[in-house]
PDB file of N, CA, C and O in Angstrom:
ATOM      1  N   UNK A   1      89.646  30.132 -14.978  1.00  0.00           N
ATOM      2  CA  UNK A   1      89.436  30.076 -16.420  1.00  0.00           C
ATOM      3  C   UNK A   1      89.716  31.444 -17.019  1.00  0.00           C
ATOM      4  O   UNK A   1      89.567  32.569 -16.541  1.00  0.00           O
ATOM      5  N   UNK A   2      90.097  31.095 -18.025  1.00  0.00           N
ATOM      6  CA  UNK A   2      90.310  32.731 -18.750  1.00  0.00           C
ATOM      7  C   UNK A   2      89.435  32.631 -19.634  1.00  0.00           C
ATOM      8  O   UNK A   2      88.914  31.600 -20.060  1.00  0.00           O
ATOM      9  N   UNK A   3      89.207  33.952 -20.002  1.00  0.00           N
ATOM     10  CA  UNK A   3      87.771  34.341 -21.098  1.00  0.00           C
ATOM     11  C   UNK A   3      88.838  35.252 -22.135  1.00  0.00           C
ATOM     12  O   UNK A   3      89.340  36.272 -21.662  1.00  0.00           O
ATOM     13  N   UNK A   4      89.121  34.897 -23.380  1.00  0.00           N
ATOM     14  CA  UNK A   4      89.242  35.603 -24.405  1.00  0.00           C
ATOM     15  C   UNK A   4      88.637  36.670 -24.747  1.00  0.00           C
ATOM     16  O   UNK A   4      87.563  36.844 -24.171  1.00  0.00           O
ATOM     17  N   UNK A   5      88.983  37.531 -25.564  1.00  0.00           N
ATOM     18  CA  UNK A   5      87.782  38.573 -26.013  1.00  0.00           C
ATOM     19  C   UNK A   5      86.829  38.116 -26.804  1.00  0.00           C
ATOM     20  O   UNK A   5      85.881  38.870 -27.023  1.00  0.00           O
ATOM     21  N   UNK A   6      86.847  37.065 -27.287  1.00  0.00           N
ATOM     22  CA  UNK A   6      85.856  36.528 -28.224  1.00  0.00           C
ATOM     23  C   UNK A   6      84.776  35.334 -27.663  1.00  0.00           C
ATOM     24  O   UNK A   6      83.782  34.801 -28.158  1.00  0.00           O
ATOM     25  N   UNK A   7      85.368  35.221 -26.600  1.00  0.00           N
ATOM     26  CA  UNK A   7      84.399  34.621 -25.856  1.00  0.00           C
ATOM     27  C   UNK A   7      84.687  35.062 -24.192  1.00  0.00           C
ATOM     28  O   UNK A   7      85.517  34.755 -23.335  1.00  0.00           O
ATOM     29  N   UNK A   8      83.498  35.958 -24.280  1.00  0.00           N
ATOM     30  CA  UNK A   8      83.603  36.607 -22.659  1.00  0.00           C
ATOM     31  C   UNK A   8      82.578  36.081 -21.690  1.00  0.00           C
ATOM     32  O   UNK A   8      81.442  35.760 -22.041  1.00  0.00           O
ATOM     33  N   UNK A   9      82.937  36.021 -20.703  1.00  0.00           N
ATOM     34  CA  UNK A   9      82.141  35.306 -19.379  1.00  0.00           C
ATOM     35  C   UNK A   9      81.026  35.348 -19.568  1.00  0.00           C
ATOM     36  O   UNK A   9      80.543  36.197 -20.319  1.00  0.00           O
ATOM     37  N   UNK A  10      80.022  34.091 -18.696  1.00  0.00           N
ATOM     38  CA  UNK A  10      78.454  34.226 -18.858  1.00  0.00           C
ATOM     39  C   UNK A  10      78.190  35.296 -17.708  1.00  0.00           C
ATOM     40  O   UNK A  10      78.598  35.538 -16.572  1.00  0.00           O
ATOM     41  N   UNK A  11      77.157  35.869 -18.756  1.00  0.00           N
ATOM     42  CA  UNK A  11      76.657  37.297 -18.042  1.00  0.00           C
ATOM     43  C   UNK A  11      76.209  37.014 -16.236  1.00  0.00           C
ATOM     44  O   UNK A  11      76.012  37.931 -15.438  1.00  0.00           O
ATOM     45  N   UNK A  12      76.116  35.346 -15.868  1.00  0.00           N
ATOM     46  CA  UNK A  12      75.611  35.336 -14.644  1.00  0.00           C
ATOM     47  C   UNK A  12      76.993  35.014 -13.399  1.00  0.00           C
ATOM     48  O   UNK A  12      76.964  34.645 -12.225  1.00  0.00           O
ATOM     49  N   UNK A  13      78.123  35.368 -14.347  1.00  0.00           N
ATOM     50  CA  UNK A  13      79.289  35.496 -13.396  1.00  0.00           C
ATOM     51  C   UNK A  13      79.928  36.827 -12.745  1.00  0.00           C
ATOM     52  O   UNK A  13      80.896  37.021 -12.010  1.00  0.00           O
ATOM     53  N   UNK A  14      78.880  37.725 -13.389  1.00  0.00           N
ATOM     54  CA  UNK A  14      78.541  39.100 -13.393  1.00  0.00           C
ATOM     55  C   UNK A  14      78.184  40.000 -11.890  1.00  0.00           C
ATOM     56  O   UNK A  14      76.985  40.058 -11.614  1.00  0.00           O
ATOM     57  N   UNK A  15      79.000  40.582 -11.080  1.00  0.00           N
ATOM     58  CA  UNK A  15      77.985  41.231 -10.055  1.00  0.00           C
ATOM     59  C   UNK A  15      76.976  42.068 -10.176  1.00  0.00           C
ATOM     60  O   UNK A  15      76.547  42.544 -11.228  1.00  0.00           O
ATOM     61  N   UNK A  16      76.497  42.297  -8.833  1.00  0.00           N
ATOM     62  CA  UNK A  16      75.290  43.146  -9.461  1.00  0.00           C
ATOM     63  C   UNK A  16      75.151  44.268 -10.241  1.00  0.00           C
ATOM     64  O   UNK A  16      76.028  45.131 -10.203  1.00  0.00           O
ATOM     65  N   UNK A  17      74.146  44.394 -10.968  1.00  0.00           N
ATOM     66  CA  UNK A  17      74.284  45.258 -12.020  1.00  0.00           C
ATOM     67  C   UNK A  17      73.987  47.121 -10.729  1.00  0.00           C
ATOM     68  O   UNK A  17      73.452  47.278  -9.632  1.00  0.00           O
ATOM     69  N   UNK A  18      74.505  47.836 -11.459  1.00  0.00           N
ATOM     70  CA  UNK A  18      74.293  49.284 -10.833  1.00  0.00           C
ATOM     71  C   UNK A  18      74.269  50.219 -11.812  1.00  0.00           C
ATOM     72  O   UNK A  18      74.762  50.112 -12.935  1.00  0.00           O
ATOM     73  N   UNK A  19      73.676  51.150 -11.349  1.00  0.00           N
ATOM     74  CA  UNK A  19      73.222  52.705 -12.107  1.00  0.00           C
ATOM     75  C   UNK A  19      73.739  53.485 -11.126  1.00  0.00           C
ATOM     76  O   UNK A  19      73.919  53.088  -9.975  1.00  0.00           O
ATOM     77  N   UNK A  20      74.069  54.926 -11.651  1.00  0.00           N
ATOM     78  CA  UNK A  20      74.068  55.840 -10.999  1.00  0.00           C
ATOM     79  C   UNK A  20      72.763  57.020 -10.525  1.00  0.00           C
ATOM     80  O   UNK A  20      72.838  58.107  -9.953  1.00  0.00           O
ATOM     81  N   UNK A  21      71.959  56.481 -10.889  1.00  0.00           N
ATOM     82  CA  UNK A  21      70.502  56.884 -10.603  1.00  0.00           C
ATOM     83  C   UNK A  21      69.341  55.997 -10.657  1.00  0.00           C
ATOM     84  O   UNK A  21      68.983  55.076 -11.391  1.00  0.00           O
ATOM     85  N   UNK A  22      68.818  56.664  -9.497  1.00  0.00           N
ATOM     86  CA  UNK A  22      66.996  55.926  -9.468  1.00  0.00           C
ATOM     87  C   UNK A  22      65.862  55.998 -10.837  1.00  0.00           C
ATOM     88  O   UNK A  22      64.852  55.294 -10.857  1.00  0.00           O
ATOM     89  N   UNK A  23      66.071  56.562 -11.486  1.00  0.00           N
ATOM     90  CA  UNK A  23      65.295  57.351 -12.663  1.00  0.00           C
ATOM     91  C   UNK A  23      64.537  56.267 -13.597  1.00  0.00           C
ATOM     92  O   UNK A  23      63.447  56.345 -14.162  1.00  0.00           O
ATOM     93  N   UNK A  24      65.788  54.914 -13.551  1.00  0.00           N
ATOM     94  CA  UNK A  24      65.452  54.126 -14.426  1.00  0.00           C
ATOM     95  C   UNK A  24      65.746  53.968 -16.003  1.00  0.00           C
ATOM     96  O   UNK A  24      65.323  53.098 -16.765  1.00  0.00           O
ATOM     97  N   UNK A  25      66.746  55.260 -16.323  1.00  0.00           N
ATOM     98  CA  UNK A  25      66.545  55.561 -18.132  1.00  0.00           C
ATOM     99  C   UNK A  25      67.756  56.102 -18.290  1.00  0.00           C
ATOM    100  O   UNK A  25      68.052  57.240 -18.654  1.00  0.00           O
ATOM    101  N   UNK A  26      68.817  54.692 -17.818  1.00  0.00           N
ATOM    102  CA  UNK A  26      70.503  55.064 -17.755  1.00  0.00           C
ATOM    103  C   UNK A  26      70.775  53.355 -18.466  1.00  0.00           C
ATOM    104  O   UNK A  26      70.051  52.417 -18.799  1.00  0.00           O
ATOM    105  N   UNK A  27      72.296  53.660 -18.442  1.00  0.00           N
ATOM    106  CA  UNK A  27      72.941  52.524 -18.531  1.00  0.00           C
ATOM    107  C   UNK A  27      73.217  51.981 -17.087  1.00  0.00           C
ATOM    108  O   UNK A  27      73.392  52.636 -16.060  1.00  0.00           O
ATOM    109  N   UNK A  28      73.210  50.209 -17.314  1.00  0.00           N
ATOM    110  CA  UNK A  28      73.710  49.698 -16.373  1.00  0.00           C
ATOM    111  C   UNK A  28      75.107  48.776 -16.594  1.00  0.00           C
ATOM    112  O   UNK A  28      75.330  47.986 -17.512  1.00  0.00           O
ATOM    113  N   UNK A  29      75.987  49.138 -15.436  1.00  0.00           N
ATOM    114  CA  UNK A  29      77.412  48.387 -14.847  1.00  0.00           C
ATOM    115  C   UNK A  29      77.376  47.308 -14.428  1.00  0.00           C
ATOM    116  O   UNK A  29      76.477  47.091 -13.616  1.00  0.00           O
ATOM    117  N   UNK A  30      78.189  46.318 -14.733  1.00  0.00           N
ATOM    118  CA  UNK A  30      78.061  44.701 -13.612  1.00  0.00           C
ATOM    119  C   UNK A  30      79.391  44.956 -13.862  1.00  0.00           C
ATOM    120  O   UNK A  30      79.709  45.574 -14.878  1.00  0.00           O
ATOM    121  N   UNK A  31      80.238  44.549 -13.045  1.00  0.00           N
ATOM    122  CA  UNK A  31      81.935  44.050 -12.572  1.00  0.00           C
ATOM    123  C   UNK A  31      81.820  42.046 -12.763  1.00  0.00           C
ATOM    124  O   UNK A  31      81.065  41.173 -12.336  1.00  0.00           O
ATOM    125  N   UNK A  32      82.860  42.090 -13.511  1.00  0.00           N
ATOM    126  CA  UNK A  32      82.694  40.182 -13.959  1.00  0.00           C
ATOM    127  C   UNK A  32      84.139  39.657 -13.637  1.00  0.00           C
ATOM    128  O   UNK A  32      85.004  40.527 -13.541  1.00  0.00           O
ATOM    129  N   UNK A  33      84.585  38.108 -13.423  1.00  0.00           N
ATOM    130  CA  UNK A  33      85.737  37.821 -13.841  1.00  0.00           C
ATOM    131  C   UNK A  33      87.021  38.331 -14.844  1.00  0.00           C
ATOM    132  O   UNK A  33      87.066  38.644 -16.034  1.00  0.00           O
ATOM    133  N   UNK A  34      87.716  38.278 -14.103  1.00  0.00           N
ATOM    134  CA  UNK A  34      89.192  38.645 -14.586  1.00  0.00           C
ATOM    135  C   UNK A  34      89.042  40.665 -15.539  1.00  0.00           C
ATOM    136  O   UNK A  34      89.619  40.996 -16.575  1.00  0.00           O
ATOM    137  N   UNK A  35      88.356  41.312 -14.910  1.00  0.00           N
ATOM    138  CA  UNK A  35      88.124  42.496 -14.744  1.00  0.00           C
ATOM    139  C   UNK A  35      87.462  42.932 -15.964  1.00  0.00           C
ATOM    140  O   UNK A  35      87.674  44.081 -16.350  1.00  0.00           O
ATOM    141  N   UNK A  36      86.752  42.228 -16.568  1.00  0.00           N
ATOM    142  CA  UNK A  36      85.578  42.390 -17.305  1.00  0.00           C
ATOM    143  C   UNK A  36      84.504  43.012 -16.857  1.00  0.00           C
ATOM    144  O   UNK A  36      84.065  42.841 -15.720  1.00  0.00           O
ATOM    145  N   UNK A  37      83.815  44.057 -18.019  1.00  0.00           N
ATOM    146  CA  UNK A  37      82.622  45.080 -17.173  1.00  0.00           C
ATOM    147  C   UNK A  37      81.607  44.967 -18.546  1.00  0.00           C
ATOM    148  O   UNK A  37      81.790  44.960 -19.763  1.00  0.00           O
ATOM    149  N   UNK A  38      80.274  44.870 -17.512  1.00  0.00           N
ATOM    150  CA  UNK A  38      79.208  44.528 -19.170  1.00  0.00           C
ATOM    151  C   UNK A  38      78.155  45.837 -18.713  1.00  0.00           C
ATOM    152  O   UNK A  38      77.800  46.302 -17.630  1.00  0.00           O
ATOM    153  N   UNK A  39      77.991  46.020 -19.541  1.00  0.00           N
ATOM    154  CA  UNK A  39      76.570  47.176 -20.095  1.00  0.00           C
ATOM    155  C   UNK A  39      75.496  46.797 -20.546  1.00  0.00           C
ATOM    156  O   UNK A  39      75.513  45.910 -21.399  1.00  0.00           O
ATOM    157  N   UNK A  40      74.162  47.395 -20.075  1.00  0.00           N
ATOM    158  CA  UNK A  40      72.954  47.152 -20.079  1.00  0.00           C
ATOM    159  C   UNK A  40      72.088  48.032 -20.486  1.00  0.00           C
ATOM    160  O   UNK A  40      72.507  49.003 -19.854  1.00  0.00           O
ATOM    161  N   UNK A  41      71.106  48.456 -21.128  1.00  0.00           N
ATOM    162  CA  UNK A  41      69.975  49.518 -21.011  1.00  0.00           C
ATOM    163  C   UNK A  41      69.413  49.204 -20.004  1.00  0.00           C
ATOM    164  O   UNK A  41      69.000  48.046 -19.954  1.00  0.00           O
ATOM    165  N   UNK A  42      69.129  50.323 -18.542  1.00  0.00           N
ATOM    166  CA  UNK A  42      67.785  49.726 -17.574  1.00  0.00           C
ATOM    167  C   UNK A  42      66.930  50.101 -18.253  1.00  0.00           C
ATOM    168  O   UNK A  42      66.423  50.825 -17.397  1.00  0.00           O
ATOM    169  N   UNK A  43      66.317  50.232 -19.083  1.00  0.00           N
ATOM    170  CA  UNK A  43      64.962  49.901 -19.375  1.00  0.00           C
ATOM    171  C   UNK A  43      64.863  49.033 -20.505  1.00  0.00           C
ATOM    172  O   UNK A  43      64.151  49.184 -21.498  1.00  0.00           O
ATOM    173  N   UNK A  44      65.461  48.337 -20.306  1.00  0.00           N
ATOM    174  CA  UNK A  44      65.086  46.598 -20.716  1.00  0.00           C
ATOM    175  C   UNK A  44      65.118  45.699 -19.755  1.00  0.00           C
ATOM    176  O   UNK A  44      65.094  44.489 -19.983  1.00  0.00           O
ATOM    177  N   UNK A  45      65.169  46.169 -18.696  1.00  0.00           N
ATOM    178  CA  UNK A  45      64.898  45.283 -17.385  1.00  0.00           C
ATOM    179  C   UNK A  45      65.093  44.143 -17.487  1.00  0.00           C
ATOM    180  O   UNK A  45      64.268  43.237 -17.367  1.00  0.00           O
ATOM    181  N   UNK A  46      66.353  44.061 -17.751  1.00  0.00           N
ATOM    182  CA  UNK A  46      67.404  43.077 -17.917  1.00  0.00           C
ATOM    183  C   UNK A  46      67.130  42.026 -19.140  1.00  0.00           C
ATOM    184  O   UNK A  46      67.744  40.972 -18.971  1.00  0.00           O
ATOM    185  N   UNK A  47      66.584  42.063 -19.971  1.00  0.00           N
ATOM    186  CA  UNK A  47      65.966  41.455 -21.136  1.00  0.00           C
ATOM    187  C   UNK A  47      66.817  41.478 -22.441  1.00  0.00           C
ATOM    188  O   UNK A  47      67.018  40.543 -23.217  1.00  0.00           O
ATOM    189  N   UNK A  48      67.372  43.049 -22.520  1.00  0.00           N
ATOM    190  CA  UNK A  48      68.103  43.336 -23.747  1.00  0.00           C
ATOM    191  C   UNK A  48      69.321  42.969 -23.452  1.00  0.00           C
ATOM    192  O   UNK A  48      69.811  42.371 -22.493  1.00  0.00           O
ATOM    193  N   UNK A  49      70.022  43.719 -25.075  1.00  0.00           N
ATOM    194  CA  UNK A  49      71.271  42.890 -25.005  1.00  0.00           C
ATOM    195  C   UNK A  49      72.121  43.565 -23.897  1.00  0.00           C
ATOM    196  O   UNK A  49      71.737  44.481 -23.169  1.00  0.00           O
ATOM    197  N   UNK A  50      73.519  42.875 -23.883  1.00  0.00           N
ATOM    198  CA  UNK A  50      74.653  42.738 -23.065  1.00  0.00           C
ATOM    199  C   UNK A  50      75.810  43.010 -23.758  1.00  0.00           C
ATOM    200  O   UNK A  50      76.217  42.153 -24.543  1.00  0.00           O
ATOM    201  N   UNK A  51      76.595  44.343 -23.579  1.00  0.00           N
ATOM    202  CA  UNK A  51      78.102  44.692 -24.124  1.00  0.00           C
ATOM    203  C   UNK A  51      79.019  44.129 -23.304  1.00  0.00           C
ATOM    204  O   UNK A  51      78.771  44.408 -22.131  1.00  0.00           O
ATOM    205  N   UNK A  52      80.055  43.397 -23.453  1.00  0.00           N
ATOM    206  CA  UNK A  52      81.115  43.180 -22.588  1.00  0.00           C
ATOM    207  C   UNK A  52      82.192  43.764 -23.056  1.00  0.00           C
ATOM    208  O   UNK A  52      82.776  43.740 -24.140  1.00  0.00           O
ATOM    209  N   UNK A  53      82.343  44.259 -22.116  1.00  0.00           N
ATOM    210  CA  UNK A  53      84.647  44.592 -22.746  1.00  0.00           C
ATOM    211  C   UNK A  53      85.419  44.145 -21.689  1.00  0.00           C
ATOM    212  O   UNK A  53      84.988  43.983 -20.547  1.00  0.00           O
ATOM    213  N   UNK A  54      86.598  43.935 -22.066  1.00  0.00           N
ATOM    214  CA  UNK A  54      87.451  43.682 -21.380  1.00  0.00           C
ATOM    215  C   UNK A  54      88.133  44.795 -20.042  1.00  0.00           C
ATOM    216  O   UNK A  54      87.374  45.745 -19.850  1.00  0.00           O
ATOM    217  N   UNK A  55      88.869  44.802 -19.515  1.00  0.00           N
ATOM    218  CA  UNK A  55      89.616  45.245 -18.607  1.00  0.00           C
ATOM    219  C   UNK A  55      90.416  46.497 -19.325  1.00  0.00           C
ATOM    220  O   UNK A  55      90.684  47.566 -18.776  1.00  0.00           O
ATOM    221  N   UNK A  56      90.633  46.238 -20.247  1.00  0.00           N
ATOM    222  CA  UNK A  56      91.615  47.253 -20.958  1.00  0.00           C
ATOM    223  C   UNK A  56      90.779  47.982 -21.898  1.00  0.00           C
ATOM    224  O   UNK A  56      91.096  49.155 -22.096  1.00  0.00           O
ATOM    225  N   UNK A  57      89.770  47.511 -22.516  1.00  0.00           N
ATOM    226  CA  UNK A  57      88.760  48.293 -23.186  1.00  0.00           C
ATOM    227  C   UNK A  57      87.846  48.846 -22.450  1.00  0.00           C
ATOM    228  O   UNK A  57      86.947  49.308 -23.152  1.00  0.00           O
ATOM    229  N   UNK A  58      87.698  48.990 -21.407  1.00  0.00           N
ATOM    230  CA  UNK A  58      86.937  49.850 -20.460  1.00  0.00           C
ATOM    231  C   UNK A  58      87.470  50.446 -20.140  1.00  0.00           C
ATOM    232  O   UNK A  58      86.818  51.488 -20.086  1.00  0.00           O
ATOM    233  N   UNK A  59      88.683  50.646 -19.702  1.00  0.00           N
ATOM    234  CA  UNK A  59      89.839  51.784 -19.349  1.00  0.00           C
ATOM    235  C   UNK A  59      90.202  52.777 -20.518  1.00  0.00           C
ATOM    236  O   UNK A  59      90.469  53.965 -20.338  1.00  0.00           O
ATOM    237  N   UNK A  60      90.179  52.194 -21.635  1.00  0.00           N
ATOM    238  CA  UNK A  60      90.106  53.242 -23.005  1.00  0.00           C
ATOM    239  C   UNK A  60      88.989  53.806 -23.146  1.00  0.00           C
ATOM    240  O   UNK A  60      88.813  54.920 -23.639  1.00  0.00           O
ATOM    241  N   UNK A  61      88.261  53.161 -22.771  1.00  0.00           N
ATOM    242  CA  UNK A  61      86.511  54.024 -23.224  1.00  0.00           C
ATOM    243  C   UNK A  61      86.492  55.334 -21.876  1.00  0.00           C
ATOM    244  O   UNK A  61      86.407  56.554 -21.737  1.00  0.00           O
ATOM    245  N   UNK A  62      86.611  54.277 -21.218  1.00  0.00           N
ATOM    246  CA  UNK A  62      86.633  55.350 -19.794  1.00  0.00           C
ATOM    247  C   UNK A  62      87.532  57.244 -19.747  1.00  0.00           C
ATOM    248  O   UNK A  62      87.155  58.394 -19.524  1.00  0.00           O
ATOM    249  N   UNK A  63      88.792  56.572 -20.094  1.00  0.00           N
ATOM    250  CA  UNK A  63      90.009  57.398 -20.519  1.00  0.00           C
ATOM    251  C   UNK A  63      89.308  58.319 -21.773  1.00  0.00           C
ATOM    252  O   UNK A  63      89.471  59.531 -21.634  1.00  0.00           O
ATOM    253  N   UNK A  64      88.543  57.884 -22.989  1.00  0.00           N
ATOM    254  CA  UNK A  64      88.068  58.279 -23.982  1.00  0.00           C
ATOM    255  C   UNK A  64      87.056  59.751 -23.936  1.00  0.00           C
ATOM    256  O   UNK A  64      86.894  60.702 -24.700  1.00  0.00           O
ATOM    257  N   UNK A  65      86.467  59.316 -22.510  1.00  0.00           N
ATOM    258  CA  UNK A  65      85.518  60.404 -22.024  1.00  0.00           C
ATOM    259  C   UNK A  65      85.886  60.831 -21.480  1.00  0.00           C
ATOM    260  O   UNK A  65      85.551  61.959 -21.842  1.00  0.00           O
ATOM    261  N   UNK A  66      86.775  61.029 -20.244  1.00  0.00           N
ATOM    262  CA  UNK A  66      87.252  61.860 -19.457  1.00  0.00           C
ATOM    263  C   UNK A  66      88.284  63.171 -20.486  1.00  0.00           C
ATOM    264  O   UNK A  66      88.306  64.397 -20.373  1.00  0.00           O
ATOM    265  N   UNK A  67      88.820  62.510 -21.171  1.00  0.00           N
ATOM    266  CA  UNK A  67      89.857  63.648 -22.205  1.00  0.00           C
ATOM    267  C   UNK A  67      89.077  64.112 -23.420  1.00  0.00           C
ATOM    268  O   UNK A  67      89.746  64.603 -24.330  1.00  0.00           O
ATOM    269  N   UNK A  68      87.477  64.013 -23.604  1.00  0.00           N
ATOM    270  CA  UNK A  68      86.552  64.456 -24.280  1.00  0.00           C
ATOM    271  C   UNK A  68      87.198  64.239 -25.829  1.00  0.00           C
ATOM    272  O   UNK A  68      87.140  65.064 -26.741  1.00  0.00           O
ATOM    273  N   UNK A  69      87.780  63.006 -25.871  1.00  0.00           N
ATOM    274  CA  UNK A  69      87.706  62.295 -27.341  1.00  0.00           C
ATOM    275  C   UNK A  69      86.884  61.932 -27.731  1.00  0.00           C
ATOM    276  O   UNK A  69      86.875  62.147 -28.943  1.00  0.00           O
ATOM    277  N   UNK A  70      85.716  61.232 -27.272  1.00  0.00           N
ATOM    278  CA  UNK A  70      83.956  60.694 -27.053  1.00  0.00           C
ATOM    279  C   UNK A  70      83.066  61.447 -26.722  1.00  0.00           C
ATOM    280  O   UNK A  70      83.418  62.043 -25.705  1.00  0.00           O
ATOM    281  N   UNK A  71      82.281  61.680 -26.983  1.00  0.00           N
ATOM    282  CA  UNK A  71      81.445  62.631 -26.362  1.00  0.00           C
ATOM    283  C   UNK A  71      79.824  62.303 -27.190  1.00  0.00           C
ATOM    284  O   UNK A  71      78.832  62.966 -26.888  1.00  0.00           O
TER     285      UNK A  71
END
């Protein structure tokens, strides 16, 4: 199935979510179908909302910070 940008995968097609720290008071990563990546606050312990982007909008955001256009 393909997921449009306007309608992106259910969050439970999602792998596991990960942080880069134990701390608890980061964002969290899940890897989804057709290279979709969603974002989390951990401290909503999984309750709050859910960002999805696509494959290509995560690579711009990504790209965005590394060349300190974002910050």
């Amino acid at each position: 199935m393909q997921y449009p940008r306007t309608n992106p995968p259910p969050v439970e097609l999602f792998t596991d979510w990960r942080d880069n720290t134990n701390e608890g008071s980061c964002v969290q990563i899940a890897h989804g179908p057709e290279g979709w990546v969603a974002v989390r606050d951990s401290k909503d312990h999984g309750h709050g909302p859910v960002l999805c982007f696509t494959a290509q909008e995560w690579t711009a955001f990504k790209d965005g910070l590394a060349s300190g256009k974002l910050t």
